[in-house]
Each structure stands twice: as C-alpha cells, then as structure tokens.
VEXGUKOL-594856 format. One record per atom (N, C-alpha, C, O, CB): x, y, z. Coordinates in steps of 0.2 Angstrom, whole numbers, plus 5000, padded with zeros to 4 digits. Glycine has a CB too. Layout:
BEGIN
XYZ
...
END
This chain:
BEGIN
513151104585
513051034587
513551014592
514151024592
513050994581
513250984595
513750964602
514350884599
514250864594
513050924611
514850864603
515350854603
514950754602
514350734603
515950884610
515450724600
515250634602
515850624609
516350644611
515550564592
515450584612
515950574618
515950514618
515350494618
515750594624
516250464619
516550394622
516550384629
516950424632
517250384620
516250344632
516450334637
516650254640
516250204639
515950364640
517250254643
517550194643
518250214646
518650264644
517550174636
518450164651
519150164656
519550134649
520150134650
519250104665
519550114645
519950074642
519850104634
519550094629
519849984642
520250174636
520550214631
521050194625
521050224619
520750264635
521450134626
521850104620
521550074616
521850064611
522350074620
520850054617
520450014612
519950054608
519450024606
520049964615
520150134607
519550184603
519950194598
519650174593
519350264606
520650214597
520950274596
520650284586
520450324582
522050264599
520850214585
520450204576
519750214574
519550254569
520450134574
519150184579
518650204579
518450274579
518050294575
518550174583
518850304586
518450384586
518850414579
518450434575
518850444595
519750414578
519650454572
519150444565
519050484560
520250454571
519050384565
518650384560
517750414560
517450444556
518650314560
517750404566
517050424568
517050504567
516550524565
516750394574
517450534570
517550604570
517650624563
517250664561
518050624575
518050614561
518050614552
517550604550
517450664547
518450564549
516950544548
516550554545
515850564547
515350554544
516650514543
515950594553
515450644555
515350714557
514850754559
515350634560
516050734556
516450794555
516250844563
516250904563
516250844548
516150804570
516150804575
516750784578
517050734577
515650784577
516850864583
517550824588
517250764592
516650744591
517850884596
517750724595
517650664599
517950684605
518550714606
517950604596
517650674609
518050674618
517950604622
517350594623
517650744623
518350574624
518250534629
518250554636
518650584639
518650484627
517750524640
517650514646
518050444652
518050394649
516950524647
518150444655
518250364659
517850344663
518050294666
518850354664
517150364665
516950344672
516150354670
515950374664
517350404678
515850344673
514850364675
515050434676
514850484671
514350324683
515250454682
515350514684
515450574678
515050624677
515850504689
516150544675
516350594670
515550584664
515150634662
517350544666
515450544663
514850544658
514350594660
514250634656
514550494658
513950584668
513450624668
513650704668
513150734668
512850614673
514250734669
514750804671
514550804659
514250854656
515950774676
514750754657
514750764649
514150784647
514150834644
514750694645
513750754650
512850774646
512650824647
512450854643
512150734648
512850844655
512550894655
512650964653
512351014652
512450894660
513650954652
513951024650
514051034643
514051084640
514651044654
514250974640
514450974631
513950954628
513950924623
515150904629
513350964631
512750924627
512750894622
512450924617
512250964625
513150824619
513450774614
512650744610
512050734611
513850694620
513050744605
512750724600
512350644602
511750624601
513450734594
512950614604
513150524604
513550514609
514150524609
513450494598
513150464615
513750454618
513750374618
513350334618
513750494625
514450374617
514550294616
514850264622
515250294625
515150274609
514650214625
514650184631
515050114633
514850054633
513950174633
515550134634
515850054635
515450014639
515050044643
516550054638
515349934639
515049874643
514849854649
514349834652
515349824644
515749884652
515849914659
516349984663
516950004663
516049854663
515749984665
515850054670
516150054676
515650054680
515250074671
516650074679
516750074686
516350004687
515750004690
516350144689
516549954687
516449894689
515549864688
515349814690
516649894697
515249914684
514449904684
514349894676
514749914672
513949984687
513749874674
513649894666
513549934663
512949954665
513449864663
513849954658
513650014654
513150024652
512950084650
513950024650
512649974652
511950004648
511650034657
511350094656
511249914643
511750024663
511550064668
511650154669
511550184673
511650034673
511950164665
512050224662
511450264657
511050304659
512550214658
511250244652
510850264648
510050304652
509750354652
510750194645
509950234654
509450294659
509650354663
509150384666
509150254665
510050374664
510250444668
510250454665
509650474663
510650464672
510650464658
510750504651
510050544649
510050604649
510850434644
509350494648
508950504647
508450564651
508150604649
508750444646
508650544658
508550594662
508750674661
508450724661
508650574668
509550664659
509550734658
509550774652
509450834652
510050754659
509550714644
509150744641
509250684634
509750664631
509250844640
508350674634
508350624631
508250614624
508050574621
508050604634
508750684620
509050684613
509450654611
509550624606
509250734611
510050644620
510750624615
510550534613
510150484614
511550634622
510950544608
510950484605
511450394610
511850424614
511350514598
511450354611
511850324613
512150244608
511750204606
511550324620
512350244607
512850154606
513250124612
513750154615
513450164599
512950074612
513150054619
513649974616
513449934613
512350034624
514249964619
514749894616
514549844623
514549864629
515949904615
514249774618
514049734621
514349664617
514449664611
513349734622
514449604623
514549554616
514449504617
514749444617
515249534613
513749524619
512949484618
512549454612
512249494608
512549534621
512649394612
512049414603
511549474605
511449494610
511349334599
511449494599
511049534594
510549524598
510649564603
510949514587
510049484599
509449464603
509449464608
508849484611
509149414603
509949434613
509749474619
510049544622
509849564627
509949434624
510449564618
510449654616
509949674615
509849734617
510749684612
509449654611
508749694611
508249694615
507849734616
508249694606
508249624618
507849614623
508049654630
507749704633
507749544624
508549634633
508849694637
508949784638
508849824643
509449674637
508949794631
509049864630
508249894628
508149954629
509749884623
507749864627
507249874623
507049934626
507149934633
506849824621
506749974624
506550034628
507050094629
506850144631
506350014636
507650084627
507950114630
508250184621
508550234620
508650054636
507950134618
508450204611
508950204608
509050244604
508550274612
509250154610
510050124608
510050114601
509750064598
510250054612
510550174599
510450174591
510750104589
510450064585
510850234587
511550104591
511950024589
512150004595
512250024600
512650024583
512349934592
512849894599
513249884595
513149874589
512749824604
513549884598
514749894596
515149844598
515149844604
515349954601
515349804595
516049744599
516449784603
516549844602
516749694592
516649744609
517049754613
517549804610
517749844613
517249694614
517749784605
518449824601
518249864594
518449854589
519149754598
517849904596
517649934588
518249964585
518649994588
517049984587
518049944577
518549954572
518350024568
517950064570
518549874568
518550044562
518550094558
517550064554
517150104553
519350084552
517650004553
517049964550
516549994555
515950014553
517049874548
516749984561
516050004565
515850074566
515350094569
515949964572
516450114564
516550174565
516050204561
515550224564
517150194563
515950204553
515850194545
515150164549
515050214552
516450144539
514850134550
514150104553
513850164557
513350204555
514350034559
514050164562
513750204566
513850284563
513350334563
514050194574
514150294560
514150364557
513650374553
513350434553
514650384553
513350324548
513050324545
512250324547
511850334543
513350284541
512250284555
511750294557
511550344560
510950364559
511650254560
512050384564
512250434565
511750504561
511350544563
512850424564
511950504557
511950544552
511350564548
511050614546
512450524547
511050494548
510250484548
509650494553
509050494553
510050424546
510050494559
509550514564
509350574569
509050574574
509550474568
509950624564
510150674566
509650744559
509750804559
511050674566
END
C-alpha cells in the first residue's frame, strides 16, 4: 500500500498531525510543497491519501484534486479549508473529498481522518 502524502509549503503546521496520522494508520507519511511536487507524488508513490493544503503556489488547493483524479482516481484526498462546512460541500461536490481539515490540523483531526481513512480502504 502506497505512502499518505501532505501537500503543503507550510511544513511547520503538520509535524503533530502527520505523526499521528502515520501512527495510526501505520503508513509512512511524506510531504510534498508544491502542485508540481504533488502530481511527480501520484504518479510515482501511488498514495494512499493525499492531503492538500488551501493554497498552492498562490492557487487553491482544491484545483489540484482534479488532476489527482486524472491520474488515478483511487487516491483518496482531504483537502484544509476554513470555509463552513456548506460551502465546502457545495464547492468540492463531485470531487470525493473524504474530509476538510482546519488550517492547523491537530492530533484530533489526525485520529478523524484515520479513522475515515481506514474505512474506505
């Protein structure tokens, strides 16, 4: 089973989240920084989940997802928005977005998505 990847320039705001998530999914974690770095991710580490920071190289991270999908539309994605809830589903709908993530996910959201994780695997 392939790796969970992070993608996000703002690497000091994971470091709790991923070890938790990696721990209780018992998958390595790798972070990427960029779009670029991401679709180089899907296509060679074939990920489990990729988690998508807001923004991307100055664009939003849910404009990611669709390429994802193109190269292969198993992997899983959670995308950090800090949007209510509702206009996160209306925006993302279609798209398969298992969770949305606060800006700063914590160990609790870690413990969440693993668990969703875990069931949809």
């Amino acid at each position: 089973m392939g790796p969970i990847v992070i993608v996000s320039p703002q690497k000091e705001n994971w470091k709790d989240f991923a070890d938790e998530l990696g721990q209780r999914c018992r998958m390595d974690v790798i972070e990427v920084h960029s779009d670029a770095e991401a679709i180089d991710a899907a296509r060679d580490k074939k990920p489990v989940i990729m988690i998508i920071d807001q923004d991307l190289d100055g664009q939003p991270g849910a404009g990611l997802v669709p390429q994802l999908l193109k190269i292969d539309a198993m992997i899983h994605t959670a995308l950090v928005s800090d949007q209510p809830e509702e206009i996160f589903h209306d925006q993302t709908e279609g798209l398969g977005i298992l969770m949305q993530l606060s800006p700063k996910p914590d160990r609790q959201e870690a413990l969440r998505l693993s668990e969703r994780l875990l069931g949809a695997i």
